[in-house]
N, C-alpha and C positions, 0 to 999 in steps of 0.2 A: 806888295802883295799881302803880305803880313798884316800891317795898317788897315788895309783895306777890308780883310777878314774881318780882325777887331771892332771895326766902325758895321758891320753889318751884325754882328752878334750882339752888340750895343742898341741898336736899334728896334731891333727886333723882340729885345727881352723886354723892352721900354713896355707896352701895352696888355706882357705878359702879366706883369706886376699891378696895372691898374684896370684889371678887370672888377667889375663890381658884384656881389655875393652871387653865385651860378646856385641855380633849384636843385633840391635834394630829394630822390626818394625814400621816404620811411616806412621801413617795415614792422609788422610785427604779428604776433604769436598768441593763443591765448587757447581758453575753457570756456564752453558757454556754463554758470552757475547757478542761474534763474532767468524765468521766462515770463512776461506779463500780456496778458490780453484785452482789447480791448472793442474786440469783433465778434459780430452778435453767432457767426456762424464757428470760426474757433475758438475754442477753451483752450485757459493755459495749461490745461492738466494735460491736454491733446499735445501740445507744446514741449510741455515736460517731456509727454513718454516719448518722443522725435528725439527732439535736442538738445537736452542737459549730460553733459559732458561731452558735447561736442567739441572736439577741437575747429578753431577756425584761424585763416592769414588774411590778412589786409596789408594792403600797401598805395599810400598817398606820396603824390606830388607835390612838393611843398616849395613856395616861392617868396621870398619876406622880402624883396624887393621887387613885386610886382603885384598890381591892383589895392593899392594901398590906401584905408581910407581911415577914419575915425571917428564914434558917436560916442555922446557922452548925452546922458540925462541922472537921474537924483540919484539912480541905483549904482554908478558907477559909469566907468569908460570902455568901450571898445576900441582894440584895435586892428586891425582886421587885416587880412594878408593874402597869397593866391591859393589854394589846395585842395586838390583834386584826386577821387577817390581814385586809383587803377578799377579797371575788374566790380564786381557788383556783393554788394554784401551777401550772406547765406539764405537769409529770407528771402530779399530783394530778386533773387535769382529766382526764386520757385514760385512767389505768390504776386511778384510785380507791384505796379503802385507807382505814386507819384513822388521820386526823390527831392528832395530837397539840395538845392543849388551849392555846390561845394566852394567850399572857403576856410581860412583858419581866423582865427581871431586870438589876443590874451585879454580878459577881460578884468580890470582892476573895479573891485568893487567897495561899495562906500558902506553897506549891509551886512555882505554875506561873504563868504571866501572867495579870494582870486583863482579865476579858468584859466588854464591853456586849453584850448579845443582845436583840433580838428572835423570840420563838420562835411561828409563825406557826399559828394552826389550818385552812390554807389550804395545810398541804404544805412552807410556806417557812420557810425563817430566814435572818437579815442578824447579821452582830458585826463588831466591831471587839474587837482585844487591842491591849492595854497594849506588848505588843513591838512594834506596829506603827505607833503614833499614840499621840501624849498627851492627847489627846478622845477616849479608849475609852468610857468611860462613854456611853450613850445619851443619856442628859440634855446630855451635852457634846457630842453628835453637832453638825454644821456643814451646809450647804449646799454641795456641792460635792466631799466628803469621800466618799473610797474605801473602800469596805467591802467584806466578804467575802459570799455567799451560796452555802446547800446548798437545792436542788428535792426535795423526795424524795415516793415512792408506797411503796406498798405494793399488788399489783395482788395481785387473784384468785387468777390462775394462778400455779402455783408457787411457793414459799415463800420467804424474804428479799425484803430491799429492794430499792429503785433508787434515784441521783442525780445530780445535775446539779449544778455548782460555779462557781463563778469569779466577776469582781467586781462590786458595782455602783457604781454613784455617787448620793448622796441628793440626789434633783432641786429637791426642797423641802421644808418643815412650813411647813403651813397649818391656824391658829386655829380649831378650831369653835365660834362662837360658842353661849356657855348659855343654854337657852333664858329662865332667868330676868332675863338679861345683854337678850334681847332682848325679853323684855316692858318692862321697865325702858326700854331706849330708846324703842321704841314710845310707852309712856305718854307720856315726857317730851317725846316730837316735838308730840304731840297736844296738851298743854297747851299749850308755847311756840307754837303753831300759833292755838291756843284764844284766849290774850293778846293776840298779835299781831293775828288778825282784831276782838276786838272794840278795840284801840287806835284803829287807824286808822275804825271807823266810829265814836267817839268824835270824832276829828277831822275826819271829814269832815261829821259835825252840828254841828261849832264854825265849820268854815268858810261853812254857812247861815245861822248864826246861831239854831241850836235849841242850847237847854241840853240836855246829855247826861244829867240829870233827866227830862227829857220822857217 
């Protein structure tokens, strides 16, 4: 019986161990600090007197082992990863538009400073460059760490953009557990659950003194 436990908790832990990197949500926090226009019907002064010092939260989906690709031409390399905005940026939300297709990328470049981006399909983007921090890369992003962020719409009326700028701070990444990760545990609570219960009424028929044959 013993053995037999053992060789089940072996087994089980086996695929625990070789799971491959689970998506994280990223949050974060920040101040809008400046606003730029570039629609014939809003001004940024319009902009200004709305949203400077707004506070705003964003939070992305982020997957660095999934939709993985890579370009590279004179300017440098992209490397490109899954990430997707939660929820809709503060513009995005009031004046609508056409977002742009959410993704992350780290981009090494041959010119200019290296990106990590977030590019949000919710209106948003968050980066970090290489002049400003030596955790540019996203995947080296921290807890705690100051990033940059653009809000932007594109509204109906009038033609060019709008946006909103200034910094945020990453609140957290939090683990979403796979669902395979969590059948896996499941299963394995059930069985040690399974052994356990029938151990002890094993024992507590030896302490009547019935054989556990019976």
């Amino acid at each position: 019986m013993k053995n037999a436990a053992k060789l089940f908790y072996l087994i089980l832990a086996i695929p625990l161990g070789t799971v491959a990197r689970a998506a994280s949500i990223y949050t974060f926090s920040g101040v809008v600090t400046s606003t730029q226009s570039s629609n014939s019907n809003i001004s940024a002064s319009e902009l200004d007197s709305r949203f400077l010092g707004t506070r705003v939260a964003y939070a992305f989906e982020v997957d660095f082992d999934r939709d993985n690709s890579t370009y590279t031409n004179s300017s440098g390399t992209w490397n490109y990863f899954f990430a997707s905005q939660h929820g809709l940026g503060v513009l995005y939300s009031i004046y609508g538009g056409y977002p742009d297709a959410g993704h992350g990328y780290n981009s090494y470049a041959t010119s200019w400073q290296n990106i990590g981006e977030l590019w949000g399909d919710g209106g948003t983007n968050v980066w970090g460059g290489s002049f400003d921090m030596p955790n540019w890369a996203v995947d080296q992003w921290v807890v705690g760490q100051s990033l940059r962020f653009q809000d932007k719409a594109n509204p109906s009326e009038g033609r060019g953009a709008i946006y909103l700028s200034g910094s945020v701070t990453l609140e957290s990444i939090t683990t979403i557990p796979e669902p395979s990760s969590c059948a896996i545990l499941t299963f394995s609570l059930a069985i040690i659950f399974s052994l356990s219960s029938r151990r002890n009424t094993f024992r507590r028929r030896g302490q009547h003194g019935v054989s556990p044959n019976v």
